[in-house]
Residue frames as qw, qx, qy, qz and C-alpha x, y, z in Angstrom:
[[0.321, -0.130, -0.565, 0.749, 116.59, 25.75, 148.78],
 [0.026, -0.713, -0.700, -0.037, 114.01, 27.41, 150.55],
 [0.136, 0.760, -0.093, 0.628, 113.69, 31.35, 150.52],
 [0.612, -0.760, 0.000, -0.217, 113.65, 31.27, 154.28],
 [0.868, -0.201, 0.035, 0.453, 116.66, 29.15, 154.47],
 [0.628, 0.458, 0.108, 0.620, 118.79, 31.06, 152.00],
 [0.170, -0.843, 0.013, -0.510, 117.48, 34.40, 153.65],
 [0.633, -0.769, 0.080, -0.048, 118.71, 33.08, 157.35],
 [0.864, -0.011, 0.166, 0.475, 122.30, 31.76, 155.57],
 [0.543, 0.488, 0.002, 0.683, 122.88, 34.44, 153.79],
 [0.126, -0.902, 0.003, -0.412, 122.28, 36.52, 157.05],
 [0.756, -0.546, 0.184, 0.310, 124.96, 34.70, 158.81],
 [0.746, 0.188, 0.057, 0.636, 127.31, 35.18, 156.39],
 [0.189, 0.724, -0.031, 0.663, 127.20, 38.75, 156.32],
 [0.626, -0.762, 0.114, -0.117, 126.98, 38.83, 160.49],
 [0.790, -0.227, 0.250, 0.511, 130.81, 36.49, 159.93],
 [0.517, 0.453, 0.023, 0.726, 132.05, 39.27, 157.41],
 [0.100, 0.858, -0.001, 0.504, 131.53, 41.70, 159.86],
 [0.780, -0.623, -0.004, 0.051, 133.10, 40.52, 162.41],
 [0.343, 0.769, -0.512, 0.171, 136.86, 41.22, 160.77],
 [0.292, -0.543, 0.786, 0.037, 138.15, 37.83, 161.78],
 [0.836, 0.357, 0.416, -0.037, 137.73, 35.80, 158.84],
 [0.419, -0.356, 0.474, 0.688, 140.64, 35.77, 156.42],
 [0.405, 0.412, -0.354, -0.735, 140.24, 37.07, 152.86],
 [0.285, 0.056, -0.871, -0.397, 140.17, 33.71, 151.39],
 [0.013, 0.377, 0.908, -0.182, 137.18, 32.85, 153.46],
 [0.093, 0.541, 0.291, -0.784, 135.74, 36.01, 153.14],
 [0.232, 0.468, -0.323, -0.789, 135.72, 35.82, 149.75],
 [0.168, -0.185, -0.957, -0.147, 134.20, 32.26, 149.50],
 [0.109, 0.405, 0.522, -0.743, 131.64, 34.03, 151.88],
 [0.267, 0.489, -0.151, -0.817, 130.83, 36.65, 149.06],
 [0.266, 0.025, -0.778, -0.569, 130.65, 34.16, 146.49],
 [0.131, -0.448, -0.873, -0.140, 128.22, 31.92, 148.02],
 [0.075, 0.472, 0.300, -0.826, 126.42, 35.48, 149.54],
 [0.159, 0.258, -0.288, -0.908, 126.02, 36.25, 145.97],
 [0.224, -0.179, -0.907, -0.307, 124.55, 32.69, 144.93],
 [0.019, -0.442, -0.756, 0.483, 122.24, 33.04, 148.09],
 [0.106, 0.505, 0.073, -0.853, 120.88, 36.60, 146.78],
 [0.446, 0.121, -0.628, -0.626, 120.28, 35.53, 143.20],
 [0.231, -0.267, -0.936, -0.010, 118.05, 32.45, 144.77],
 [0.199, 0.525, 0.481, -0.673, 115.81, 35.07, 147.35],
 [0.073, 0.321, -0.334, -0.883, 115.49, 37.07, 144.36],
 [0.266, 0.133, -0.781, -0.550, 114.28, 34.67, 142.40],
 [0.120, -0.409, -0.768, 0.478, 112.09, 33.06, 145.28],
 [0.003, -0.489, -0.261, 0.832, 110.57, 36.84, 145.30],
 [0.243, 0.277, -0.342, -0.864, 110.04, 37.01, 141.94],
 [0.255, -0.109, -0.922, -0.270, 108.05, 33.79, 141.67],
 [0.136, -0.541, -0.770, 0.311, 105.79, 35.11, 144.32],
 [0.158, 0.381, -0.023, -0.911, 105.29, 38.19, 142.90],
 [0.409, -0.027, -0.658, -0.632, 103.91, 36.35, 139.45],
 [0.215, -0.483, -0.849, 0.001, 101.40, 34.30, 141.63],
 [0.017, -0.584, -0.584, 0.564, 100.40, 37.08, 143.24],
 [0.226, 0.368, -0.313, -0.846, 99.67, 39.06, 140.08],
 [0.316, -0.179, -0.813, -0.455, 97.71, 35.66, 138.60],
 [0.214, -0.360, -0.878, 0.229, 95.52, 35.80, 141.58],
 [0.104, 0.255, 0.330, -0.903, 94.34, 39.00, 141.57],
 [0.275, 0.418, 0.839, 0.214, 90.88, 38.93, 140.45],
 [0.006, -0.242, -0.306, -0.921, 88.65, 41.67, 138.48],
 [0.566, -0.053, -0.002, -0.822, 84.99, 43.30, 139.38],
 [0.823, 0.070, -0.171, -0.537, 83.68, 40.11, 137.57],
 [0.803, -0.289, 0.382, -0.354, 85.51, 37.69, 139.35],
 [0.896, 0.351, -0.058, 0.265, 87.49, 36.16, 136.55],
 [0.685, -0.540, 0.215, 0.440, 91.46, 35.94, 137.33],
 [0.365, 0.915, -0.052, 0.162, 93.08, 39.03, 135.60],
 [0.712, -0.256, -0.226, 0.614, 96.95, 39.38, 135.79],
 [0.102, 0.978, 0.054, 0.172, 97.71, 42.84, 137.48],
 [0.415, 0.430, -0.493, 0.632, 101.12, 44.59, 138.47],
 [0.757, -0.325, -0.412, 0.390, 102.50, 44.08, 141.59],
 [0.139, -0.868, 0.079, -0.471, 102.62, 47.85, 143.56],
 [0.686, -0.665, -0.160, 0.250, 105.33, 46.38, 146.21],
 [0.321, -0.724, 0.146, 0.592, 108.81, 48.12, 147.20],
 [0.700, 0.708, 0.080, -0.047, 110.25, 49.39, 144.36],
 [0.769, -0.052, 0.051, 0.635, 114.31, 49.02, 143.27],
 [0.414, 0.745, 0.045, 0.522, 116.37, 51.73, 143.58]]
């Protein structure tokens, strides 16, 4: 699935849990597949982070892998 997709699914689900009219049992099928969605962006994110660390390139022009300086967790 694509990150865009997952990202625009998993922002409906959370727009239907807040609406408090979704029983628990759906709500909690919600969450599950919320979580699945989250662990795919992630993972989406993290795969563009490594390319964008193989592409950065040194002084001399040869392809050097550096760290990635975006948001940080926490």
């Amino acid at each position: 699935m694509p990150f865009e997709e997952a990202l625009k699914r998993l922002e409906s689900i959370v727009e239907a849990m807040e609406s408090d009219e979704l029983p628990l049992e759906t709500l909690l099928t919600r969450f599950e597949e919320g979580t699945r969605l989250v662990t795919i962006c992630q993972g989406k994110l993290e795969e563009a982070e490594q390319k964008i660390q193989k592409l950065e390139k040194n002084a001399a022009g040869a392809l050097t892998l550096q760290p990635f300086e975006g948001v940080t967790e926490g």
